[in-house]
C-alpha positions as CSV (number, residue, x, y, z in Angstrom):
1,X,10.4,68.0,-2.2
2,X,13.9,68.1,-3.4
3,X,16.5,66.0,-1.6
4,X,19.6,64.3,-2.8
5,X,19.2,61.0,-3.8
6,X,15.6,60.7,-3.1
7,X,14.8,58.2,-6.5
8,X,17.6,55.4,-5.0
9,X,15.8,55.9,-1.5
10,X,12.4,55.2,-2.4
11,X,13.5,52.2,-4.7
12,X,15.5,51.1,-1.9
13,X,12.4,51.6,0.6
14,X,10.0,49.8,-2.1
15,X,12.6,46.5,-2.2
16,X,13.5,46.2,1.0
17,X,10.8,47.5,3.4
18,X,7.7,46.0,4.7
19,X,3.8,47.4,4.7
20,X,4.6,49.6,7.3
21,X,8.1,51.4,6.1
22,X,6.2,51.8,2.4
23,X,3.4,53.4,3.9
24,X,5.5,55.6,5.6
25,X,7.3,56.3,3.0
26,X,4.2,57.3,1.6
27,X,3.0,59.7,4.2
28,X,7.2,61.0,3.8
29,X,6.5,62.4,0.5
30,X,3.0,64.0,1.2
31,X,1.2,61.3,-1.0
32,X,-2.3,60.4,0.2
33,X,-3.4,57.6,2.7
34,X,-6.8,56.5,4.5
35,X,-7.1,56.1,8.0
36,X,-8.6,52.6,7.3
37,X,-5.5,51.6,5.5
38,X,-2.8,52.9,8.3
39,X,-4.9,50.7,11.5
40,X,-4.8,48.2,8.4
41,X,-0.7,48.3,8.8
42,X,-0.3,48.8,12.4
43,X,-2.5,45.7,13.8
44,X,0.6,43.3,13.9
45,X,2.0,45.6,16.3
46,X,-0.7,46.1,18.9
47,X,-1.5,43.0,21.3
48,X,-4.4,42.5,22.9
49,X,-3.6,44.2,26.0
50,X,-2.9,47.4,24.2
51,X,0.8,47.0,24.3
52,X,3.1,47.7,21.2
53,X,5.8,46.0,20.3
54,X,7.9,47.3,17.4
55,X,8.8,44.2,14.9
56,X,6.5,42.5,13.0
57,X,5.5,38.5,14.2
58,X,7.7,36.9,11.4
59,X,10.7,39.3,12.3
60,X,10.8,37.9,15.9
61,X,8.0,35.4,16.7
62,X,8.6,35.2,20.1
63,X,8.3,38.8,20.7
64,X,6.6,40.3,23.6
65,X,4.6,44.1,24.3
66,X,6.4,46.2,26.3
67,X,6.2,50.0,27.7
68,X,9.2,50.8,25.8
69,X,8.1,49.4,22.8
70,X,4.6,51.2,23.1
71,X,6.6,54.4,23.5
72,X,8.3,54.2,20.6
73,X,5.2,52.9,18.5
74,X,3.0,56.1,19.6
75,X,5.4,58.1,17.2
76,X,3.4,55.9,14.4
77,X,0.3,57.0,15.7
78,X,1.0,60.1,15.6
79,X,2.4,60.2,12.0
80,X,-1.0,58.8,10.8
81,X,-2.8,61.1,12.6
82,X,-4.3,58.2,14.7
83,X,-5.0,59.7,17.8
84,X,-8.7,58.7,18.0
85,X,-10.1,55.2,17.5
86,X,-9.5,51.8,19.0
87,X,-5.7,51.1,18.7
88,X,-5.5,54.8,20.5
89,X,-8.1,53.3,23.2
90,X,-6.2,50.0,23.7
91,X,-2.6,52.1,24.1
92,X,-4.1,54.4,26.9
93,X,-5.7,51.4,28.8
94,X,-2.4,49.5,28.4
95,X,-0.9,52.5,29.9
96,X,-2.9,52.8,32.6
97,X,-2.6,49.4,33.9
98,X,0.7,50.0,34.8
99,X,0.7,52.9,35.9
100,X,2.5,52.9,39.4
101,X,0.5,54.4,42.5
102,X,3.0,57.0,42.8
103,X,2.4,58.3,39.0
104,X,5.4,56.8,37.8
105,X,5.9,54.1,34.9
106,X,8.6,51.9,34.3
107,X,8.9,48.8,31.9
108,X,6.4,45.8,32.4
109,X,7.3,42.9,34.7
110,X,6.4,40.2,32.2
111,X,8.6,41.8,29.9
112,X,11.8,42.2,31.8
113,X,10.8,38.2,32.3
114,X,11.1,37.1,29.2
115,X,13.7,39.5,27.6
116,X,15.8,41.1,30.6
117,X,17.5,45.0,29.5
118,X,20.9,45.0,30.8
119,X,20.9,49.0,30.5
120,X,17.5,48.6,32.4
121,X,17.8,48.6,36.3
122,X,14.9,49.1,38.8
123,X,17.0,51.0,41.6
124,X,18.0,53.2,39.5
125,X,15.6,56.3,39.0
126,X,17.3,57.6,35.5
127,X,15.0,54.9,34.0
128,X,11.8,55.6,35.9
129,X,12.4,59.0,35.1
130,X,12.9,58.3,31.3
131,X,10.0,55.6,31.1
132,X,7.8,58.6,33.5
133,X,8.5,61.3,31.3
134,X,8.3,59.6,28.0
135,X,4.6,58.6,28.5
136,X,3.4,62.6,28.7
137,X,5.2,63.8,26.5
138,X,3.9,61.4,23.9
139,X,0.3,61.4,25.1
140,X,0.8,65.3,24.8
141,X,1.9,64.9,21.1
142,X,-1.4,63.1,20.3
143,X,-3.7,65.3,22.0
144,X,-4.2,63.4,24.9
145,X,-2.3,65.6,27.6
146,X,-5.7,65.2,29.6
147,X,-6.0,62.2,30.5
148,X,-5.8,61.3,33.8
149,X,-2.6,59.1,33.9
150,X,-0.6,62.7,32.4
151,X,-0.8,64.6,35.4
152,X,0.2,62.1,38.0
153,X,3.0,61.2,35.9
154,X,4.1,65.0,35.8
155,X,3.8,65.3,39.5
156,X,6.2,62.4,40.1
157,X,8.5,64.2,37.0
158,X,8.1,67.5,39.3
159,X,9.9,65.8,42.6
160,X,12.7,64.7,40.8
161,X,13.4,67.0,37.9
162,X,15.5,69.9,39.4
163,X,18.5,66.7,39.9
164,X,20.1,67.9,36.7
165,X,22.6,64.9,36.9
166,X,19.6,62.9,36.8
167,X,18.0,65.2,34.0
168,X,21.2,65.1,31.6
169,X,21.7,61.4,32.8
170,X,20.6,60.1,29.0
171,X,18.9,62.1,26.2
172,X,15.6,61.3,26.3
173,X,15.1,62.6,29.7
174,X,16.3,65.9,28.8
175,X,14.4,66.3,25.7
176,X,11.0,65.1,27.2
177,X,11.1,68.0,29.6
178,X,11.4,70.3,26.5
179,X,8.9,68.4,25.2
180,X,6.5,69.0,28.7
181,X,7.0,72.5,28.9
182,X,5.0,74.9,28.9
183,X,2.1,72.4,29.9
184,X,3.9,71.4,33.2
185,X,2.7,73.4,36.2
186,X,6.1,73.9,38.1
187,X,8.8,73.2,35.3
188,X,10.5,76.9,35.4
189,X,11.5,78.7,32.5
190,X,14.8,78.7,33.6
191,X,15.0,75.0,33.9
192,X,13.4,74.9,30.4
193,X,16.0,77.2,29.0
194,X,19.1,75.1,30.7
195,X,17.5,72.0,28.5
196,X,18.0,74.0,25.9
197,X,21.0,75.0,26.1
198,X,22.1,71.5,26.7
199,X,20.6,69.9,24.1
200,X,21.4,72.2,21.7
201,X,24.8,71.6,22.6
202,X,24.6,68.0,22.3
203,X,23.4,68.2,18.4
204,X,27.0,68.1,17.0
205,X,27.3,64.4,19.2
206,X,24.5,62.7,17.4
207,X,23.9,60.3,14.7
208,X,21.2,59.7,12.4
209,X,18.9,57.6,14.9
210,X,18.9,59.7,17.9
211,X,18.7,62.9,15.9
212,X,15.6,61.8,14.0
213,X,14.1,60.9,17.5
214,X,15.1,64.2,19.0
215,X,13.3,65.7,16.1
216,X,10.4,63.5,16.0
217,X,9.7,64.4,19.8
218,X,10.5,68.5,19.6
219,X,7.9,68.4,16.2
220,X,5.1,66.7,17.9
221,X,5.5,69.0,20.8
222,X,5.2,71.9,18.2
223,X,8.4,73.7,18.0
224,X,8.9,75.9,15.0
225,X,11.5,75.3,12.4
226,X,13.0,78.8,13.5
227,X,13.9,77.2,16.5
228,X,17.5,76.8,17.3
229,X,17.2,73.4,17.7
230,X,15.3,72.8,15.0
231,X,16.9,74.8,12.0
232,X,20.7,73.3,13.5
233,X,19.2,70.1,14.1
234,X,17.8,69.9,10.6
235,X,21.2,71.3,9.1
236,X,22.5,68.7,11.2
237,X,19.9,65.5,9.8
238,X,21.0,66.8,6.1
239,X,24.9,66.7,6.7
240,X,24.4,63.4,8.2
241,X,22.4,61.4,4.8
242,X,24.8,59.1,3.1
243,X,26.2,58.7,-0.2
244,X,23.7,56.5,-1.1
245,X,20.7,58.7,-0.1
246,X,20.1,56.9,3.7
247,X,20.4,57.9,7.4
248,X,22.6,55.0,8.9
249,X,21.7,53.3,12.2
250,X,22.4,51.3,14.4
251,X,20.1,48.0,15.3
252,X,19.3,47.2,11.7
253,X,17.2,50.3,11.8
254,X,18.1,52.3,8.7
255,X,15.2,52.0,7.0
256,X,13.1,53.2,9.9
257,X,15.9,56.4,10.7
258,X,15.8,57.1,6.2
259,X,11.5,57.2,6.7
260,X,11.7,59.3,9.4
261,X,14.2,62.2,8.7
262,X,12.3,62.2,5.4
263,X,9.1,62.9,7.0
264,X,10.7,65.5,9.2
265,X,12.2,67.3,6.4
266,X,8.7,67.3,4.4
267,X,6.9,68.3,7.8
268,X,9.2,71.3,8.3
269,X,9.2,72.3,4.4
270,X,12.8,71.6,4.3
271,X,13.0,72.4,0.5
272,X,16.4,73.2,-1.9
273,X,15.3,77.1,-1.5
274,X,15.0,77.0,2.1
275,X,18.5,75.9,2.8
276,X,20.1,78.4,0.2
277,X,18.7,81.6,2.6
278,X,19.0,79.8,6.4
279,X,22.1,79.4,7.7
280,X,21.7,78.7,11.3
281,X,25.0,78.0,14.0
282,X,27.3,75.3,13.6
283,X,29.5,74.1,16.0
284,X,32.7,73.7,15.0
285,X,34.3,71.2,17.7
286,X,32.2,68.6,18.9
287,X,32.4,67.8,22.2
288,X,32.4,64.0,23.7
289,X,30.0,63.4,26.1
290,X,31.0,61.9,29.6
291,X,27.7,59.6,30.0
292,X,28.3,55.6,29.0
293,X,24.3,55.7,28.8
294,X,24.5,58.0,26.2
295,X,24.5,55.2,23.4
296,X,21.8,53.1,25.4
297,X,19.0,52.2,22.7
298,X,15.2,53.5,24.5
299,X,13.4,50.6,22.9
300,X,13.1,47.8,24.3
């Protein structure tokens, strides 16, 4: 690996990050790592129920395992290559405990209770539909696209996904049907292609957070680095590192965005050389886009 600034970011990782941000780290620059070791990290996170919550106990102590938090801490699975053993167990039987009788998910009773979303509103199906798709597509990423919760989440996806106001409502929902497709019977090519075109329209609008995200989600669904939206998104992640070596974002989560668009860059072999012989499209005036939800955080 050769990135700018790389020595300042992994002291600044090693002085101000927990267990879990050095260990990623870790797995960023290709060093090694047991299995053993990353469940070792990742227990604070898990409750009992199989739920994830995000912070550690001494970051929030009052903190609570949501969907939305699980989501977002399947990514870590993922990264460690955990797909199989008992925290993977726990997370699908969490998941299927909630799942609605139509197929669809949305967040956890007992966690709007005790820490209420105000982006978060039950009449409104742009959240189902983000909360619906989200769990597929990261269940797909970890080899676990036959389960039996996937497919009647994707039927319930398939009766609501040719609203494109409701598909281009916020990001997520548009990159998760990316994400589904090839391995959702009844998502067309042409609706597949339209995402694309959209997103990759979008890339000049984000920032360092919802780009890594974007990335995190087309990787795990295997897109190539010749992809458009890969190869601009990437040139994209680079123009966006700081002077001092970091990804800013928002929410106190720098650290997390610096780890991940490290990893992403390692994963895709995003090397000095590489850069120097692709140049892929830029877009030149960024649009801005018309949604409020557009800056709406997807953890919760």
């Amino acid at each position: 690996m050769n990135y700018r600034f790389l020595d300042q970011v992994v002291a600044l990782i090693e002085r101000q990050g927990n267990r879990l941000d050095g260990l990623r780290l870790r797995r960023a620059l290709g060093q090694p790592f047991t299995p053993v070791e990353a469940e070792s990290v990742l227990t604070p996170y898990q409750f009992r129920d199989g739920s994830w919550d995000y912070r550690m106990p001494e970051e929030q102590p009052e903190r609570i395992g949501s969907l939305g938090g699980t989501i977002h801490c399947m990514r870590w699975l993922r990264e460690f290559g955990l797909s199989e053993g008992a925290q993977m167990t726990h997370t699908l039987d969490f998941l299927a405990s909630i799942q609605a009788a139509d197929g669809s998910f949305y967040e956890t009773k007992a966690k709007l209770a005790h820490s209420p979303q105000k982006w978060l509103k039950e009449d409104a199906l742009i959240d189902r539909f983000y909360f619906t798709a989200a769990v597929p597509m990261r269940l797909v990423s970890l080899g676990r696209g036959q389960h039996p919760i996937v497919d009647p989440a994707i039927g319930w996806l398939a009766l609501h996904w040719h609203d494109w106001a409701l598909v281009t409502g916020t990001w997520y929902n548009l990159w998760a049907l990316e994400c589904l497709y090839p391995k959702s019977p009844g998502l067309s090519a042409a609706l597949y292609w339209r995402c694309h075109a959209t997103a990759l329209d979008w890339l000049a609008d984000l920032d360092a957070q919802p780009l890594t995200w974007l990335l995190d989600a087309l990787h795990g669904a295997g897109f190539p680095v010749d992809d458009p939206l890969i190869a601009n998104g990437l040139d994209r992640l680079l123009a966006l590192q700081g002077e001092d070596g970091t990804w800013q974002a928002r929410d106190d989560s720098t650290l997390e965005t610096t780890v991940t668009a490290l990893r992403l860059l390692h994963d895709y072999g995003c090397t000095t050389e590489f850069w120097q012989t692709h140049k892929p499209r830029r877009r030149t005036k960024p649009r801005r886009l018309w949604s409020p939800r557009w800056q709406k955080t997807t953890r919760s």
